[in-house]
C-alpha positions in Angstrom: 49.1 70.9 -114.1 45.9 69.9 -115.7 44.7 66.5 -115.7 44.6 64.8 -119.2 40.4 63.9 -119.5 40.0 60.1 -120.1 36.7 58.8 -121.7 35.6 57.9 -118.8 35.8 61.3 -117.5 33.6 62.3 -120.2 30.7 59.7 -119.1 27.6 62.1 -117.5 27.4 60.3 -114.1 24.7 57.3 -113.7 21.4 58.0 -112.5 17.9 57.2 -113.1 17.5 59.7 -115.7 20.8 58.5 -117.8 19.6 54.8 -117.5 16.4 56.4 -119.2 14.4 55.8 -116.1 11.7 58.0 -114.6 9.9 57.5 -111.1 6.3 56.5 -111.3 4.1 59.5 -112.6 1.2 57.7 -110.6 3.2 58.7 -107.4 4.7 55.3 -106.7 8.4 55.9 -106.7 9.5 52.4 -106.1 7.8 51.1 -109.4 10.2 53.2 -111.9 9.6 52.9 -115.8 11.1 53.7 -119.2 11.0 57.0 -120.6 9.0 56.5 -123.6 11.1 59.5 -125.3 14.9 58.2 -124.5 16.9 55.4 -126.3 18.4 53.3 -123.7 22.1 52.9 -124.9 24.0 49.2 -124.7 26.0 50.3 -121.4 22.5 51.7 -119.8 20.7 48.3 -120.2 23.5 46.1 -119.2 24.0 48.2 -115.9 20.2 47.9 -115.5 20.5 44.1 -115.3 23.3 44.2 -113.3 21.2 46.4 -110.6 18.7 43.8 -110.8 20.8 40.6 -110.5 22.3 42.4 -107.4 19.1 43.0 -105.9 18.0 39.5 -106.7 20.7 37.9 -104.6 20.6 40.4 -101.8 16.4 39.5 -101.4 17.2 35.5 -101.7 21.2 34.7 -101.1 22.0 31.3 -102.1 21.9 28.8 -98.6 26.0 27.8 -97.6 24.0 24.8 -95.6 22.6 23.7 -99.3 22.5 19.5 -99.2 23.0 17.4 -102.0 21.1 14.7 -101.8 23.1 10.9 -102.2 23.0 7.3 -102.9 25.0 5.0 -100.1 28.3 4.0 -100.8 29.0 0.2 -101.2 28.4 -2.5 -98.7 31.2 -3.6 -96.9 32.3 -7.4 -97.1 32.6 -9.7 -94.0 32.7 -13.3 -95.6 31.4 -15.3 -98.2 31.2 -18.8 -98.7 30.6 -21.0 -101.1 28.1 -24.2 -100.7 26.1 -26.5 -102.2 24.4 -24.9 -105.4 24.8 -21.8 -103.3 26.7 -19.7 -101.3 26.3 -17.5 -97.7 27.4 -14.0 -97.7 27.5 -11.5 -95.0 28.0 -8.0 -95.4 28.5 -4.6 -93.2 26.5 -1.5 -93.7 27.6 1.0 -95.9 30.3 3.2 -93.8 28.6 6.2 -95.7 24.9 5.6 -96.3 23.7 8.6 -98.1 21.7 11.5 -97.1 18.7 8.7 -96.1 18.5 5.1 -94.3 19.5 2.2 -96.0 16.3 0.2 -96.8 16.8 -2.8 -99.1 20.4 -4.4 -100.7 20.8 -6.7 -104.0 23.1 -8.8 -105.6 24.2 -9.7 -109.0 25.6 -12.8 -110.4 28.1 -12.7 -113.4 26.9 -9.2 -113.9 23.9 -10.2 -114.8 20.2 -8.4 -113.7 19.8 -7.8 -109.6 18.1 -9.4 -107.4 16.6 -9.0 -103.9 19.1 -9.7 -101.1 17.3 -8.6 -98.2 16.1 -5.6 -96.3 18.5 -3.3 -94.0 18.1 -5.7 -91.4 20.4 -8.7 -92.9 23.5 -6.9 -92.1 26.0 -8.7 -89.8 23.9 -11.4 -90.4 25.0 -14.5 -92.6 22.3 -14.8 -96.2 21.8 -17.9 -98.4 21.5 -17.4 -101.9 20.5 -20.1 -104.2 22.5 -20.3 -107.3 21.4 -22.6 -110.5 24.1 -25.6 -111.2 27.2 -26.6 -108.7 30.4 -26.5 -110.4 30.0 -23.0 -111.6 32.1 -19.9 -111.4 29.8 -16.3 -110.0 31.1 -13.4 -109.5 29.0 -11.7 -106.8 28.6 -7.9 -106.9 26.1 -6.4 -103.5 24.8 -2.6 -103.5 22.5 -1.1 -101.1 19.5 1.2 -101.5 18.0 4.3 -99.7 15.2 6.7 -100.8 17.9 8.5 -103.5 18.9 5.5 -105.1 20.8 2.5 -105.2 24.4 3.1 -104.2 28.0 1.9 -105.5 28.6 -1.4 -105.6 31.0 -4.3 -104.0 32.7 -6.6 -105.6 32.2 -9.5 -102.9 33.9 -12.0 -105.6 33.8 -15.1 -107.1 32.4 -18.4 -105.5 32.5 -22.1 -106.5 29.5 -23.9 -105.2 30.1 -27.9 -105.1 28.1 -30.3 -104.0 29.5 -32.5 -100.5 30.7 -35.7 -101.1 28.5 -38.5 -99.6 29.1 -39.2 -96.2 27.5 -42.7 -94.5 26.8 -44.1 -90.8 28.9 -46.1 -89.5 27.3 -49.5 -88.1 24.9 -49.8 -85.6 26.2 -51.3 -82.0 24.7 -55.1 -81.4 24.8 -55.2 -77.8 23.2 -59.3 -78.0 21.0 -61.0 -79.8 20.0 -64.4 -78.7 17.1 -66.9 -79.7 14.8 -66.8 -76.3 12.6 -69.3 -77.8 11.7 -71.6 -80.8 12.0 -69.8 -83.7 11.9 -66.2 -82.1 15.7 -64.3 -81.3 15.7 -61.0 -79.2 18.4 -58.6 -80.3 19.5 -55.1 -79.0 21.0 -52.5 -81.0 22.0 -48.8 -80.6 22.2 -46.1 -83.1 25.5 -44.8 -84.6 26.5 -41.5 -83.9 26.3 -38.8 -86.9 27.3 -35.9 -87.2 24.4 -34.7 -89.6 21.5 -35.6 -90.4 19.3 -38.1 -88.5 19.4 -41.5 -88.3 15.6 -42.4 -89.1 15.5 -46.4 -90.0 17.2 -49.7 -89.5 17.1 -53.2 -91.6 18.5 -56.4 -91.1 19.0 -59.9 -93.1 19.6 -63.3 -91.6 21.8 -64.5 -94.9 23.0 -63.3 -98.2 19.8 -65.9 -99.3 17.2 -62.9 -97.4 16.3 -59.7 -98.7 17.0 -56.7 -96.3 14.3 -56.0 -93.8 13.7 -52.3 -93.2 10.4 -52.4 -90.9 12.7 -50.8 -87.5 12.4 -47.1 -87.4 14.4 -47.0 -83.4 16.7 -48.6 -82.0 16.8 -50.6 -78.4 15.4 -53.8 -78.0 14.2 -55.3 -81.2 11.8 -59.7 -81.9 12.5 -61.3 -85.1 10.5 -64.5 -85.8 11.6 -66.3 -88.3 12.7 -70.4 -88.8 15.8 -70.2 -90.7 17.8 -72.9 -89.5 20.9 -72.1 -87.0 23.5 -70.8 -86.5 23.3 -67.7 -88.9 24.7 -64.6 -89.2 22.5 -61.3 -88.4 23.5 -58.0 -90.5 22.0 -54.9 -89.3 22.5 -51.0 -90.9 21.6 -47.8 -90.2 19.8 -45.7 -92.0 20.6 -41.3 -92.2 18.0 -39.1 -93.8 20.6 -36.4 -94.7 20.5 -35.5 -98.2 23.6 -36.9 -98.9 24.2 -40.0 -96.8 22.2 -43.5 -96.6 22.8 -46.6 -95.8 25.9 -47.0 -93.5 28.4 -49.5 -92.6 27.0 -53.4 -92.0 27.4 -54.5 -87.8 27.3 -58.8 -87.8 26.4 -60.9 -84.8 26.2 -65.1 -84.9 23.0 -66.2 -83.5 23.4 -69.7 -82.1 20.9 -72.7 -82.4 19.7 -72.7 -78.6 16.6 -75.2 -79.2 18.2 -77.9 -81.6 14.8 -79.6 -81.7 12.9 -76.9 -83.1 11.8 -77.5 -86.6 13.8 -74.7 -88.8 14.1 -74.7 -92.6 17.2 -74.3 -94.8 
């Protein structure tokens, strides 16, 4: 039986010369051209272009092993805390950190503009930030950096700074105080213990009548000369430098009259 022709069986078969291609009259048979003669038909010059995308991507294939290069992913959160008009944070690397090192992280308060955290080397490693007023609500957000970009950020979250209450010394321990001659009594005193700050100064009184004296800077073994009449009353404080502390509690000690016939005043 005979075959039924399709119009594809009627196609003349594709070569050079059907594209309306000739080799090189110069002799270079790589370096075909156009005849100048033929009309190239639509289906000639799309195969043409086809034959050279093919050849293209066989002389330069597209790499598999292509990388994208990335930004790190967020920092990851160990602790925050808030303080006094600020608050310490400590962060983790980012578990991904890009297609680079991670060079530099910055926070944000309240979503507003970033600012410098530190470099790669603050994390695991507790950072004070300063914060404007106490009594304020900020939400912290922390990204990191490499030589892309900066990366996604972490929400670390919101922190209440307050300020400490006021904490004071207790009194200082009178171990005597005695006069050891006319008008001059030898007292010995030793520091209370804190638990911050330093205790830096001491001042005593010898009656509600006297202003405090503030000239002891140690304790141990301290001389005041002075002629108010005995027996009075000695008050003694401690003094701690700590930004919020002070004068502390008041230790009292009766100093007897030991020389009666020692001219004192009232």
């Amino acid at each position: 039986m005979r075959r039924k022709s399709t119009i594809l069986d009627l196609q003349p078969p594709l070569t050079l010369d059907t594209l309306g291609i000739i080799p090189d009259p110069l002799g270079d048979p790589m370096r075909p051209y156009a005849k100048p003669s033929s009309a190239m038909s639509f289906k000639a010059v799309f195969a043409l272009l086809a034959a050279i995308v093919a050849a293209s991507l066989a002389l330069s294939p597209l790499s598999a092993t292509a990388v994208v290069r990335r930004a790190p992913s967020a920092p990851v959160l160990q602790s925050i805390t808030a303080g006094d008009k600020s608050f310490t944070i400590t962060i983790s690397a980012p578990v991904d950190p890009g297609t680079a090192a991670v060079t530099q992280y910055a926070y944000s308060l309240n979503a507003g503009s970033w600012s410098t955290l530190g470099a790669a080397s603050i994390a695991g490693t507790p950072k004070v930030v300063t914060v404007p007023k106490n009594d304020v609500d900020y939400s912290v957000q922390v990204r990191a950096k490499n030589s892309v970009g900066w990366g996604a950020v972490l929400d670390a979250g919101v922190v209440h700074p307050v300020q400490p209450p006021f904490i004071y010394p207790g009194a200082p321990t009178i171990v005597s105080a005695y006069d050891f001659g006319c008008h001059f009594t030898r007292i010995e005193i030793v520091a209370p213990a804190v638990t911050f700050g330093k205790i830096t100064r001491y001042r005593f009184r010898l009656s509600e009548k006297h202003p405090w004296n503030n000239s002891w800077t140690a304790d141990g073994v301290k001389v005041i000369h002075d002629a108010f009449k005995r027996p009075f009353t000695l008050k003694v404080q401690a003094f701690n430098n700590a930004k919020y502390s002070g004068w502390g509690d008041t230790a009292e000690v009766l100093v007897e009259n030991r020389y009666p016939n020692c001219p004192f005043y009232e």
